[in-house]
Backbone as CSV, one residue per row, in Angstrom:
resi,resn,N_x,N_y,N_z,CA_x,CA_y,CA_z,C_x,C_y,C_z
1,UNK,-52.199,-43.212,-22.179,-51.253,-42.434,-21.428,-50.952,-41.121,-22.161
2,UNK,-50.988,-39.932,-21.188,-50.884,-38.986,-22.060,-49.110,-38.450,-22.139
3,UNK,-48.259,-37.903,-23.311,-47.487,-37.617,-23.162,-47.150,-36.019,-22.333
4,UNK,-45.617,-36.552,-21.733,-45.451,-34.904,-21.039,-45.244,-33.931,-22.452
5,UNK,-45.413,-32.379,-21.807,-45.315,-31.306,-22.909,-43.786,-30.838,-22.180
6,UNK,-43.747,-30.603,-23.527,-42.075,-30.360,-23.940,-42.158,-28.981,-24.737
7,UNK,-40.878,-28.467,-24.836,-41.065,-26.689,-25.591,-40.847,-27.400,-26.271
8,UNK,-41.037,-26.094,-27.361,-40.617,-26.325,-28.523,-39.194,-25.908,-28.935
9,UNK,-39.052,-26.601,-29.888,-37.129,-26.875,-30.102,-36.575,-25.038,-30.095
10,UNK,-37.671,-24.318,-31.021,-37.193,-22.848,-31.062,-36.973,-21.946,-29.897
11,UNK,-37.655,-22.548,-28.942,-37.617,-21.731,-27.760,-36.042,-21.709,-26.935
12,UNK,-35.631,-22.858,-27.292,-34.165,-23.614,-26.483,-33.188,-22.693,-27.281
13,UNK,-32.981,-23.060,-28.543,-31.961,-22.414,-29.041,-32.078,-21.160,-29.882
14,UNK,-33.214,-20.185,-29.288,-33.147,-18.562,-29.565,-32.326,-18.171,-28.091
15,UNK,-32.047,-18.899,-27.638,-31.573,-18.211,-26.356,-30.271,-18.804,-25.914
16,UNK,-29.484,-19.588,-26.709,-28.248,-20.044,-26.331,-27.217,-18.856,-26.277
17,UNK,-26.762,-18.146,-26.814,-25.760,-17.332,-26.926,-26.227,-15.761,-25.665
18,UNK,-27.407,-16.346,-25.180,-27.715,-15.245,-24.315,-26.799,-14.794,-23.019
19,UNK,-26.527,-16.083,-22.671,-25.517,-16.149,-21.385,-24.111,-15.494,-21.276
20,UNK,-23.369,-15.976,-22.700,-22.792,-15.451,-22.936,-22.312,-14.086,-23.368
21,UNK,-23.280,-13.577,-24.029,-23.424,-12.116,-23.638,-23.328,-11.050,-22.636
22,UNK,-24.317,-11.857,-21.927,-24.544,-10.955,-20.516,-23.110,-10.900,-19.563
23,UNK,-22.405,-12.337,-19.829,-21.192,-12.461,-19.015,-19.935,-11.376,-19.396
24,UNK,-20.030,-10.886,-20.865,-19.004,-10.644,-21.589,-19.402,-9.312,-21.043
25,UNK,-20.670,-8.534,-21.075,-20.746,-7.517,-20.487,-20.688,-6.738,-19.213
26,UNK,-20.988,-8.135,-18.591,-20.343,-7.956,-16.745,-19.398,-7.777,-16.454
27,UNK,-18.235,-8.997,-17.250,-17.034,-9.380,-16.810,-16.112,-8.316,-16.963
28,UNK,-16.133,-7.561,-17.418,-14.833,-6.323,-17.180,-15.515,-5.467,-16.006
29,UNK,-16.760,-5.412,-15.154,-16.764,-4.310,-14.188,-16.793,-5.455,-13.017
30,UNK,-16.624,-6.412,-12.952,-16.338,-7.518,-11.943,-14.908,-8.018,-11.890
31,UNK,-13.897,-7.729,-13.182,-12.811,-7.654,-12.857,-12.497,-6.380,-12.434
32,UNK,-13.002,-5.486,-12.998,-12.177,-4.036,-11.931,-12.732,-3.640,-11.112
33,UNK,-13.723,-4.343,-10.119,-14.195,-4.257,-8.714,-13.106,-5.166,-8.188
34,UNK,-12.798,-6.257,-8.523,-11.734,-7.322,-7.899,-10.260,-7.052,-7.699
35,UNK,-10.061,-6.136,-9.100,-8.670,-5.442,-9.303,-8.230,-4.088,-7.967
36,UNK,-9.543,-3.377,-8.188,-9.590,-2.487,-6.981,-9.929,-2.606,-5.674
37,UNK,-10.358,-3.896,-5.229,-10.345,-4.356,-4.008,-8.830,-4.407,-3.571
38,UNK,-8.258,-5.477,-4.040,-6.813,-5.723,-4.224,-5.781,-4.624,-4.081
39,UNK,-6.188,-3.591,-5.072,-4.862,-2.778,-4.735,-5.011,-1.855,-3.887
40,UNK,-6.279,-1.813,-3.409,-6.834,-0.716,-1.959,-5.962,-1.508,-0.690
41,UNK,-6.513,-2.774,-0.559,-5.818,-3.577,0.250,-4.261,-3.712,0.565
42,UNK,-3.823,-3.315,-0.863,-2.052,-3.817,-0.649,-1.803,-1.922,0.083
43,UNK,-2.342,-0.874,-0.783,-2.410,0.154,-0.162,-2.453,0.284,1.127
44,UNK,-2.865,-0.412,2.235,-3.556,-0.142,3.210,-2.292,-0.856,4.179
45,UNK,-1.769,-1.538,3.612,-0.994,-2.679,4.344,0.210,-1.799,4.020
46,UNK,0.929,-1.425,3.058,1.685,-0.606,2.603,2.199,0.721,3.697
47,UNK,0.743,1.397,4.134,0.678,2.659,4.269,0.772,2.302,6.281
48,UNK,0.221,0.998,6.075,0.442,0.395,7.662,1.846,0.384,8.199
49,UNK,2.846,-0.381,7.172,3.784,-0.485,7.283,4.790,0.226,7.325
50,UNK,4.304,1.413,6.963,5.311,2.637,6.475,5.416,3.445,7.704
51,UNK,4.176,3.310,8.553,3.847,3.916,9.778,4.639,3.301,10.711
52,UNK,4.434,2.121,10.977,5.308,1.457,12.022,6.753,1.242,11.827
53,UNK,6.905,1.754,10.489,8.561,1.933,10.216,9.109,3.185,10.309
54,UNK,8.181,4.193,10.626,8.612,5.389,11.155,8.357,6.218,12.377
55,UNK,7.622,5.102,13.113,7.451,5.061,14.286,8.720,4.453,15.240
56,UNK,9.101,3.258,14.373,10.059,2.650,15.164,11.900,3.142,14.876
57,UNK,11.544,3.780,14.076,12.961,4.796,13.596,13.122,5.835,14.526
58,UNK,11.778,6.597,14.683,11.272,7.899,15.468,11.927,7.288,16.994
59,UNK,11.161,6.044,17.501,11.740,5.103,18.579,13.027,5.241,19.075
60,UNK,14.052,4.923,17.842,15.393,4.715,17.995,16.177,6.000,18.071
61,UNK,15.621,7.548,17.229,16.090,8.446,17.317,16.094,9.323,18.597
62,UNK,15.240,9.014,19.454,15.184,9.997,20.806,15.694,9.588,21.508
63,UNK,16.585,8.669,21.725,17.194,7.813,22.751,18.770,8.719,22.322
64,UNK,18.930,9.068,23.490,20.420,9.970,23.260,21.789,9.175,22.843
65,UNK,22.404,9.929,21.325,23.832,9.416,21.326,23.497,8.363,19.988
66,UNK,22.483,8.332,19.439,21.878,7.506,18.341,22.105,8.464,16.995
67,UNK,22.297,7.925,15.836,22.633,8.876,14.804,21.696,8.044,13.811
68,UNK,21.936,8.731,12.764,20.884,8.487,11.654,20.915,6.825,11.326
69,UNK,22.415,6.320,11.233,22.437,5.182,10.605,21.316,4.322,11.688
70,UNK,21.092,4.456,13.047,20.792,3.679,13.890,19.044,3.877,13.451
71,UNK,18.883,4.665,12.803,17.606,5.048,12.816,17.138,4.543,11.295
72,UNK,17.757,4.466,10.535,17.773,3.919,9.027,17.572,2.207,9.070
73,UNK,18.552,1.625,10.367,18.536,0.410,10.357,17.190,-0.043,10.837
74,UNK,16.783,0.808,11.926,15.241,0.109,12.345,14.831,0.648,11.654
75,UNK,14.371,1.443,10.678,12.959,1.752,9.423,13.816,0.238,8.606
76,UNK,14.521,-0.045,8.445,14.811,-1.390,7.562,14.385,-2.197,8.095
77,UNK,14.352,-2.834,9.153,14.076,-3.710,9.552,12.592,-4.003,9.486
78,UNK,12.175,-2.997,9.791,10.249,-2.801,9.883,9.911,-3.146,8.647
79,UNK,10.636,-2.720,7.565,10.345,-2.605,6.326,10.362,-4.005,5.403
80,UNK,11.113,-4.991,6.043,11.912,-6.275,5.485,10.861,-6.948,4.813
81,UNK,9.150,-7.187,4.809,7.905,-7.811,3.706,7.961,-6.402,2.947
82,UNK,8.394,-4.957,2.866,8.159,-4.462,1.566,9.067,-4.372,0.566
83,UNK,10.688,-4.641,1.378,11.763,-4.598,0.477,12.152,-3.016,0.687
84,UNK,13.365,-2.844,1.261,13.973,-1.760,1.855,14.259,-0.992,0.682
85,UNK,14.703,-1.428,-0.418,15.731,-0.520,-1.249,14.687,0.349,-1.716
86,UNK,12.953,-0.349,-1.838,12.029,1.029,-2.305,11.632,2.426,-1.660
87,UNK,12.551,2.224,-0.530,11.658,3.233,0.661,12.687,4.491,1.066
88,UNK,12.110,5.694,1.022,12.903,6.942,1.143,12.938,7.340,2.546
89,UNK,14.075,7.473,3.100,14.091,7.589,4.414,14.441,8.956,4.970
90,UNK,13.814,10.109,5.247,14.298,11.531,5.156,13.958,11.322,6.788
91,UNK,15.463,12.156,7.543,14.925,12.592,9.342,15.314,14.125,9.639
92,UNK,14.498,14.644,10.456,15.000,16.146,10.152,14.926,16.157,11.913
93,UNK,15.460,17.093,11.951,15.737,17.654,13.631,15.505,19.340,13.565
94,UNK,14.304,19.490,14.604,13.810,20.584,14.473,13.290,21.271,13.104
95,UNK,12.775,20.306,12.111,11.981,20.871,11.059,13.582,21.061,9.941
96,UNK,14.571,20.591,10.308,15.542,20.785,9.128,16.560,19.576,9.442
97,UNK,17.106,19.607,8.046,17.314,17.878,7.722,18.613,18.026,8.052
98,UNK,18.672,16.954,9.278,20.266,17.670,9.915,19.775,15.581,10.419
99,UNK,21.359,15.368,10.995,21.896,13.880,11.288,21.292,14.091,13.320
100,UNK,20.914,13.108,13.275,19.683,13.028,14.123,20.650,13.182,15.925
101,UNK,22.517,12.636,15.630,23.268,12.647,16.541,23.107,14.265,16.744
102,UNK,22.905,15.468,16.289,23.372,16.522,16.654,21.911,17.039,17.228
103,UNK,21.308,16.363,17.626,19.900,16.726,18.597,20.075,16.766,20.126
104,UNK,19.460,17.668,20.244,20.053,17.780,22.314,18.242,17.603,22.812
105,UNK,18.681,17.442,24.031,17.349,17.284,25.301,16.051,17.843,24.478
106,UNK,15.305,17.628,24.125,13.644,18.343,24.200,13.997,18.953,22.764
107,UNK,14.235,18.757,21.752,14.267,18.154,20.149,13.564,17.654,19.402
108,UNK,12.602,18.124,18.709,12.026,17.351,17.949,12.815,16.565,16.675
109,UNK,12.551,15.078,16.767,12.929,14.569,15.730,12.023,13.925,14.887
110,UNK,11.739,14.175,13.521,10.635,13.818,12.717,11.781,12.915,11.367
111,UNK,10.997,11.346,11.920,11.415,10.459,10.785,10.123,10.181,9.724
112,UNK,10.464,10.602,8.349,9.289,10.168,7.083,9.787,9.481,6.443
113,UNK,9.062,8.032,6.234,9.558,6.943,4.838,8.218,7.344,4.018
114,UNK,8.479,7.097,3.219,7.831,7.494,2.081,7.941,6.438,1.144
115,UNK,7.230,6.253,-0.246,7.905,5.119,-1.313,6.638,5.366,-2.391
116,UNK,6.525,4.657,-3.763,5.994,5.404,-4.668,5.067,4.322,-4.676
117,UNK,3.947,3.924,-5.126,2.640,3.400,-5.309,3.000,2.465,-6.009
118,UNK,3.122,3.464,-7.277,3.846,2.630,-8.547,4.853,1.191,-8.383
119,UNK,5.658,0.927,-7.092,6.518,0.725,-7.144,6.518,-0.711,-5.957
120,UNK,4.747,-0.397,-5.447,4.616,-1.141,-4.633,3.095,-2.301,-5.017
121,UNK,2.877,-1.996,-6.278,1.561,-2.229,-6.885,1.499,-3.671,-7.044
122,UNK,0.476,-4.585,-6.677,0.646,-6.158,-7.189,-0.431,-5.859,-8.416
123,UNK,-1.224,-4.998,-8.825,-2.291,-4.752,-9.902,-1.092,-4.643,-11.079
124,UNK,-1.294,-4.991,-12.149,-0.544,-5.170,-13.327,-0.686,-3.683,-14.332
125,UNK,-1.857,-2.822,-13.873,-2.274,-1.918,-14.911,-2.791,-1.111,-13.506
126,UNK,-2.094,0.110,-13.296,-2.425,0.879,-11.740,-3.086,1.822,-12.544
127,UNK,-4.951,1.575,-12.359,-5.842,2.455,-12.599,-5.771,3.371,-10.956
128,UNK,-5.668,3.376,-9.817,-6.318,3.904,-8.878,-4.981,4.860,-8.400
129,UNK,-3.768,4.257,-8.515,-2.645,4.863,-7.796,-1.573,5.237,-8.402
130,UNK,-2.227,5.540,-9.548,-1.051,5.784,-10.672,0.107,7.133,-10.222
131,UNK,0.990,7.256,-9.842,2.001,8.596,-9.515,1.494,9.035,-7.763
132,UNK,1.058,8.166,-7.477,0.671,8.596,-5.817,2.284,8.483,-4.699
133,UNK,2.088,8.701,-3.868,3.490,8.503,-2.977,2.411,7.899,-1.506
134,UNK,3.007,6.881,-0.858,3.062,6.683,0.192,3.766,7.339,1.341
135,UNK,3.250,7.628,2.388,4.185,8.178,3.314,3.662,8.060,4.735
136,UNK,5.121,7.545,5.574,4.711,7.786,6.997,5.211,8.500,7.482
137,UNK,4.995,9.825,8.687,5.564,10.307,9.584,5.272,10.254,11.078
138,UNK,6.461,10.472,11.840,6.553,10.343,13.187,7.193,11.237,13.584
139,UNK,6.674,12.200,14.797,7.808,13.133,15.497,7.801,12.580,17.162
140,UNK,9.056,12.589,17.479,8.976,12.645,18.962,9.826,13.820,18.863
141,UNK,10.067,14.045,20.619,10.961,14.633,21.310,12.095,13.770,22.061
142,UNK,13.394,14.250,21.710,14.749,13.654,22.343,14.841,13.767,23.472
143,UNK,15.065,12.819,24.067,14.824,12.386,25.803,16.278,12.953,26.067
């Protein structure tokens, strides 16, 4: 009977620590492909949210006899998965920052939330969005 062929012992263990290598050299551009997936994503959801919270402020402001607070409360509300207290709520009437009650018929009213990157980041170390600002705007006209 003939025996099976087998390597030889040197062949096995010149190459143990190989794997490990290669991993150690991957593994930091496979964590910051994963890291930057992630915070593109929260970005995106962020910048979603900011929109429909100043859409629905914009909403509440053209409806006659409505004042700022009424318009602050719905961008809060929209806002309630990002946490209100981060978000800057500026409304201007006719391009200047005036209380949204002193708008008459055919008025533009422009509501912007805004909020800082920084501030909204689930990434622990913000390589991509470091000092960026989020922002939504909306203009209608006062009915």
């Amino acid at each position: 009977m003939i025996a099976p062929r087998t390597a030889p012992a040197c062949v096995r263990t010149g190459r143990r620590g190989a794997a490990t290598v290669e991993f150690a050299l991957v593994a930091p551009l496979l964590f910051l492909l994963i890291l930057g997936m992630m915070e593109f994503g929260r970005v995106m959801m962020v910048q979603n949210l900011l929109d429909n919270a100043a859409r629905n402020g914009c909403r509440e402001g053209v409806i006659a006899g409505t004042d700022d607070n009424a318009l602050k409360t719905a961008v809060s509300k929209s806002l309630r998965g990002l946490g209100t207290n981060q978000a800057t709520v500026e409304i201007r009437v006719n391009d200047q920052v005036k209380n949204a009650s002193t708008a008459t018929t055919g008025d533009s009213i422009s509501v912007s939330v805004s909020v800082s990157a920084d501030k909204i980041s689930w990434v622990p170390i913000r390589l991509f969005t470091a000092g960026k600002t989020l922002r939504g705007v909306v203009v209608m006209r006062r009915e």
